[in-house]
N, C-alpha and C positions, 0 to 999 in steps of 0.2 A: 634894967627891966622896969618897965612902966606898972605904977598899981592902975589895977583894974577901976578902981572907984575914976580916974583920973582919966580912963578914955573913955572921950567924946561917942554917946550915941549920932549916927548919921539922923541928918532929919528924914523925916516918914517911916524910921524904920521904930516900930512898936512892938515889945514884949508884950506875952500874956496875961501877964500882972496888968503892963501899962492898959491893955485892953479891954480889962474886966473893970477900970477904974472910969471908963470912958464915958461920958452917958448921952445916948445917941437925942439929938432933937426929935420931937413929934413927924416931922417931914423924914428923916429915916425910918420909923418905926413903920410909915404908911409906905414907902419902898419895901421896907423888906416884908411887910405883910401882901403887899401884893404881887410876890413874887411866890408865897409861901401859900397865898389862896390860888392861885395858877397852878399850882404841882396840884393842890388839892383835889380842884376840879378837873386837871387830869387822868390822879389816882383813880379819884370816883367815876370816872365816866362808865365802866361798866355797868356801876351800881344806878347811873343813872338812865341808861340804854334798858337796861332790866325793869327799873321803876317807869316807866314811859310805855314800855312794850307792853307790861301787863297791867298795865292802868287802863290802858286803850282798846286791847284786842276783843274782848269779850266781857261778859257779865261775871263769870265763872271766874275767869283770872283776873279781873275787879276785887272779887271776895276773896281771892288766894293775896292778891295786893295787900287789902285790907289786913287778912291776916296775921300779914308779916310784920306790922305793925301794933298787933295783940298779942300774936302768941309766937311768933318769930318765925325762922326759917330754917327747919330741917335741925341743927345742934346750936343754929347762932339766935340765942334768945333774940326777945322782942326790945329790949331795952340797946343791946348793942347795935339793930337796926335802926335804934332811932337815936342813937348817938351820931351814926352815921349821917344819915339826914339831915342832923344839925349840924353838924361838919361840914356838909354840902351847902346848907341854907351860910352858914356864916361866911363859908367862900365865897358862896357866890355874891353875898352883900357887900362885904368887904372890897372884892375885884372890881361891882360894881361901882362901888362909892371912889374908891380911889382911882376909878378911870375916869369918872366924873371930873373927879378933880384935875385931875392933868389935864384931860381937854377943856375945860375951862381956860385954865390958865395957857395952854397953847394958845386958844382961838382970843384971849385976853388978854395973850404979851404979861398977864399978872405975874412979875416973878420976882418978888422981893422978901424979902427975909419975914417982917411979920406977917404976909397973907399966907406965906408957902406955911408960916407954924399955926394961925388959926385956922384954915382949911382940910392941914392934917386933923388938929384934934377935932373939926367939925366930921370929917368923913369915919374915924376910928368910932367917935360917938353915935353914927345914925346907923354907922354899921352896929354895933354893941345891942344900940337900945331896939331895935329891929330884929336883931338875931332872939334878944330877951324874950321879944313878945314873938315870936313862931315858935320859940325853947317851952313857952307857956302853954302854948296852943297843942304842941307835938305832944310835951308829955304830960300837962294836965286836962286840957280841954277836949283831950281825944277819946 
């Protein structure tokens, strides 16, 4: 009987251990985030069909707009509203900038190892520092 220590893992095949010990480049981080902001702004599309419809329809539901962002909506305070929002705003920054990037590099043939990891952490960053300043504006300057 063979000791376990003794047989051979197949290659590709990763344990959970081996997996948690993994650490993905910048270039994965920007895949899975914008896979991760795409469900987002799916989630949210109601909330954003809502946000649109009553921004635009009248004067009246302007100020019921407005509201939701003061004093909230019905039982979901004003602050989970605007968590929401920033949810939104970061998806959609993030989807943005990492779409950017890709098509860059399509229409650029750019695709070598150190542009694909500085243009990740260029896109992670303009997404970040962008989301900070509408984070600032939503829940302080508002």
């Amino acid at each position: 009987m063979a000791d376990a220590k003794a047989i051979k893992k197949r290659p590709g095949q990763m344990s959970l251990l081996d997996a948690t010990q993994y650490r993905l480049p910048p270039a994965g981080w920007v895949s899975i985030l914008h896979r991760v902001s795409g469900l987002i702004i799916i989630i949210l599309l109601p909330f954003v069909i809502w946000m649109f419809d009553t921004s635009v329809t009248d004067e009246v539901s302007f100020d019921e707009f407005r509201g939701a962002f003061v004093a909230g909506i019905g039982f979901v305070p004003a602050f989970v509203v605007k968590l929401a929002a920033l949810a939104l705003i970061w998806a959609f920054l993030q989807h943005f900038c990492a779409g950017v990037r890709h098509l860059y590099m399509d229409f650029t043939h750019t695709v070598d190892k150190e542009f694909g990891r500085v243009s990740a952490l260029v896109a992670i960053g303009i997404a970040a520092v962008l989301t900070l300043v509408f984070a600032y504006k939503l829940f302080i300057g508002y």
